[in-house]
C-alpha positions as CSV (number, residue, x, y, z in Angstrom):
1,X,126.2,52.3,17.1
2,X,129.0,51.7,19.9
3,X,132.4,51.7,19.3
4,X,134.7,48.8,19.0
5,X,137.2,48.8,21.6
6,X,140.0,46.9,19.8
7,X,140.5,49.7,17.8
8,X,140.6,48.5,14.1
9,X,141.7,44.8,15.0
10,X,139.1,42.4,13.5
11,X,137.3,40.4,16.5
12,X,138.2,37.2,17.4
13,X,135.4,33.9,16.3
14,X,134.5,31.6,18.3
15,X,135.7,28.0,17.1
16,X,133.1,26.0,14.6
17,X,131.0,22.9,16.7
18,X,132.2,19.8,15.0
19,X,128.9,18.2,13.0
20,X,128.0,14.9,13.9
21,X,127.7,12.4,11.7
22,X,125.1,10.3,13.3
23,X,122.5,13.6,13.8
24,X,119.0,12.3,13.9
25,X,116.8,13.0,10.7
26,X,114.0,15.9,11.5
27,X,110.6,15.2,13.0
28,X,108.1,13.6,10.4
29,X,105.2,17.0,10.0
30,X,101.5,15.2,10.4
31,X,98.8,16.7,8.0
32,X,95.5,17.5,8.6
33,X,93.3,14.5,7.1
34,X,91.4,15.4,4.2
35,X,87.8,16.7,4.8
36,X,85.0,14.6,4.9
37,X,82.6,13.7,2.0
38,X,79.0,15.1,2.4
39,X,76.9,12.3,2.0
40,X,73.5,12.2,-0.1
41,X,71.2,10.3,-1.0
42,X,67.6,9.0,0.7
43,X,66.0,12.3,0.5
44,X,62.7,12.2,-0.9
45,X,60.5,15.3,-2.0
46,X,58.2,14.9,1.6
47,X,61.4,15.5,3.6
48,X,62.9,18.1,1.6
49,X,59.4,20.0,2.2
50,X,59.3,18.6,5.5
51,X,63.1,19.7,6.2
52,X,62.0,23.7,4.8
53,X,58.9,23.7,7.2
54,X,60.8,22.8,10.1
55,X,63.9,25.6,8.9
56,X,61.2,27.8,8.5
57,X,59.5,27.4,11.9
58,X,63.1,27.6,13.7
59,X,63.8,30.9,11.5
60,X,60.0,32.3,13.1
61,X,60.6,30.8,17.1
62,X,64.3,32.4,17.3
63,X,62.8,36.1,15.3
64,X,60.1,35.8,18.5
65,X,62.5,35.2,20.9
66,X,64.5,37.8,20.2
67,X,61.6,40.0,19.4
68,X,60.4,39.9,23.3
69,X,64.5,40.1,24.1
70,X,64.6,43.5,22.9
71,X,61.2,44.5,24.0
72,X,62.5,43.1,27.7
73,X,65.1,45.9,27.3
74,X,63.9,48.8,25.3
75,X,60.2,48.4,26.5
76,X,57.1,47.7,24.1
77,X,56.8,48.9,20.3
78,X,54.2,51.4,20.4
79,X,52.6,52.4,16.4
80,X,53.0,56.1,15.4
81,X,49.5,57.5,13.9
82,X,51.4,60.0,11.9
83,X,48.6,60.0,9.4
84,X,46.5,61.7,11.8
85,X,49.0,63.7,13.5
86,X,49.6,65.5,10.3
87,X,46.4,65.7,9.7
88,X,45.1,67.6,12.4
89,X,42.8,70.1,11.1
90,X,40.8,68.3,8.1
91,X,39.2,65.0,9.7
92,X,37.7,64.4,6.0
93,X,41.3,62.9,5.0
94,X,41.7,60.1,7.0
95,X,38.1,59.1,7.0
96,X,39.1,56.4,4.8
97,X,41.8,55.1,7.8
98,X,39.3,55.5,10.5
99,X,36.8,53.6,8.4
100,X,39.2,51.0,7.5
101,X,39.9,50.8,11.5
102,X,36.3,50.1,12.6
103,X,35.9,47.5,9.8
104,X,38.4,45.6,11.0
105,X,37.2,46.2,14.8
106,X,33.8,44.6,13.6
107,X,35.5,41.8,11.7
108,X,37.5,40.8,14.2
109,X,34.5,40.9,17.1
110,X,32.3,38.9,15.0
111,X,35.1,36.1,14.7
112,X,35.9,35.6,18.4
C-alpha cells in the first residue's frame, strides 16, 4: 500500500452535497404476471387414445429420421454372426440358427 504524502495529517473531505427536498420517489419495479392456468376439460376417452397414437407415431418418424441421419454419416449397420464365428469347427451347434434362418426365408417367400 502507498504512502501518504501528508505525513500523519488526516486528509482533507470533500464538502457533503446538500439533499434536496423535492427528490423524485424511485422507479415503480413491474412484475412478471402470474403464469397462466392450464385449461381442461372436453377430452373424451377417443382423443386421449387418439392424442397417444399420434405421440406415439411422432416418437417412431423422428427415431427413423435420425436412424438414416446417423447411417448417412457412419454408413449402414451391418449384424455380427458371432454365433457362428465362435463356432467355427462344430457346425452341429448352430444347426438350430441356420434352421431357424431358412424357416423364416420360406415364410417370408411364401407371403410376398
Amino acid at each position: 500500500m502507498p504512502r501518504n504524502r501528508s505525513a500523519g495529517r488526516p486528509a482533507a473531505r470533500p464538502a457533503p452535497r446538500p439533499v434536496s427536498k423535492s427528490a423524485p420517489p424511485p422507479a415503480r419495479i413491474q412484475r412478471a404476471p402470474p403464469p397462466a392456468i392450464p385449461q381442461r376439460g372436453g377430452s373424451s376417452v377417443a382423443g386421449g387414445l387418439a392424442s397417444t397414437v399420434a405421440e406415439g407415431v411422432a416418437f417412431g418418424t423422428g427415431s427413423a429420421i435420425a436412424h438414416r441421419a446417423v447411417d448417412a454419416i457412419a454408413g449402414p449397420r451391418t449384424i455380427q454372426h458371432e454365433h457362428m464365428q465362435a463356432n467355427t469347427d462344430d457346425i452341429g451347434r448352430c444347426q438350430f440358427y441356420v434352421d431357424m434362418l431358412n424357416e423364416c426365408r420360406r415364410s417370408s417367400a411364401l407371403s410376398v
